[in-house]
C-alpha positions in Angstrom: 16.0 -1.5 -8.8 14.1 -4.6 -7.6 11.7 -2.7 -6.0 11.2 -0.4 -8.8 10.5 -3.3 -11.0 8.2 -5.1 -9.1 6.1 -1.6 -8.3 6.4 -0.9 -12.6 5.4 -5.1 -13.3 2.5 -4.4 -10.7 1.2 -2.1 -12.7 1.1 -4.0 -15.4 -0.7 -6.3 -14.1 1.9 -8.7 -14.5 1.7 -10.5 -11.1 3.6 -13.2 -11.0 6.4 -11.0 -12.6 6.1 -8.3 -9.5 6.0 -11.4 -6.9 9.5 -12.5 -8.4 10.8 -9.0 -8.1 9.5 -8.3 -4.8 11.6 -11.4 -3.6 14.4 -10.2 -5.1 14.0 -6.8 -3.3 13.4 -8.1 0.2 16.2 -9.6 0.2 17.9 -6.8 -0.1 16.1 -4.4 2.2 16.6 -7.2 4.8 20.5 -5.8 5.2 19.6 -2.0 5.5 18.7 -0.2 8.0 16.7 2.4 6.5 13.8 2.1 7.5 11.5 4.1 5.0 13.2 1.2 2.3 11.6 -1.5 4.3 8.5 -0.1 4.8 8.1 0.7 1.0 9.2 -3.1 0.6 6.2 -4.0 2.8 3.9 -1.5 1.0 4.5 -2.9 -2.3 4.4 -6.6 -0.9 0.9 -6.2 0.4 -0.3 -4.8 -3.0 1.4 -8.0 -4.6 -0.9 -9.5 -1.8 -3.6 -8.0 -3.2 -3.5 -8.4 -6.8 -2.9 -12.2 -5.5 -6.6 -11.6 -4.0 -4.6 -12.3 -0.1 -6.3 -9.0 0.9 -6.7 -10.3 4.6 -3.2 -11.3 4.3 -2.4 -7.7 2.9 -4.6 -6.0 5.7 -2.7 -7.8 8.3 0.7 -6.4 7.2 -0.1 -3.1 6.6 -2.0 -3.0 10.3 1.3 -4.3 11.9 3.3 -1.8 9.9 1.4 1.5 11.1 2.5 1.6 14.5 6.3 2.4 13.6 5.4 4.6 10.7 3.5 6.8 13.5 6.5 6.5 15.7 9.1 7.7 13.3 6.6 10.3 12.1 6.7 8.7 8.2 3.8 10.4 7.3 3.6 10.2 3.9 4.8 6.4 4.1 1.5 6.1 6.9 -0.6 7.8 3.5 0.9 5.0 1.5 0.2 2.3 4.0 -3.6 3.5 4.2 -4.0 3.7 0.5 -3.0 0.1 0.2 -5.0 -1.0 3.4 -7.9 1.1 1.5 -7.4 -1.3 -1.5 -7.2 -4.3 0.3 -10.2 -3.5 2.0 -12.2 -2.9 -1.4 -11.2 -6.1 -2.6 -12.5 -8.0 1.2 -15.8 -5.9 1.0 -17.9 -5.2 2.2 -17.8 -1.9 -0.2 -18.9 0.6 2.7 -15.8 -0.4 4.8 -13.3 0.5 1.7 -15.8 3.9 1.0 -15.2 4.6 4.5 -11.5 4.1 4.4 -11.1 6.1 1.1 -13.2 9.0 2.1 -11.1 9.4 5.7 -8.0 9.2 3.4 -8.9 11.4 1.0 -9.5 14.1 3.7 -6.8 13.4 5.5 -4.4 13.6 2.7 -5.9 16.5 1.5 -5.3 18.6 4.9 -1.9 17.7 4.7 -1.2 18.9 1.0 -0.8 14.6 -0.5 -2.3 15.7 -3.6 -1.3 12.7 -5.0 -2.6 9.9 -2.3 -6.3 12.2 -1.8 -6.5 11.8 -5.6 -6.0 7.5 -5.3 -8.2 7.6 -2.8 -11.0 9.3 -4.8 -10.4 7.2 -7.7 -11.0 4.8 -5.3 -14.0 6.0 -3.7 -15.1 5.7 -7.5 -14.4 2.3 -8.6 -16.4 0.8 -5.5 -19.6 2.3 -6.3 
């Protein structure tokens, strides 16, 4: 329920709200062992990164979660990590490198029927030009 908070709180745009609830839901993922839970965790934490403007922070996490996602064959938790690294990205600049990111996402998700993530990714694609 933590996490679900601090994902609807994030929205909002209520960050220091989020960061609280995040906290509350690592703690708890810490003792599970699923593994698509923790990753989540780690998804939402970088976005909390971000709206904290830690994008390089936010990068870093999201880069060092990848390789296991691949591993386990997560891929629509690997589209969820490349959607946040995508907004991370347009928050570092410069602007081409989050274009670039979006637009490889956006195909990418598309081939593979992510409706959902190929639409972020155009809205992204959108909001840096």
């Amino acid at each position: 329920i933590d996490l679900l908070d601090a994902r609807a709180l994030l929205g909002q745009k209520k960050i220091d709200a989020a960061a609280a609830a995040l906290k509350r839901a690592k703690t708890l993922s810490a003792a599970t062992q699923r593994n698509n839970l923790r990753a989540i965790v780690q998804i939402t934490a970088s976005r909390v990164q971000t709206a904290q403007r830690q994008s390089q922070a936010a990068v870093q996490l999201l880069d060092a979660l990848m390789p296991a996602l691949q591993r386990n064959s997560a891929v629509r938790l690997q589209f969820e990590t490349r959607l946040a690294q995508c907004e991370a990205r347009l928050q570092l600049g410069p602007k081409t490198a989050a274009q670039a990111c979006s637009t490889a996402l956006e195909k990418d998700s598309t081939a593979r029927g992510f409706g959902r993530v190929a639409r972020q990714a155009r809205m992204l694609i959108a909001s840096s030009m």
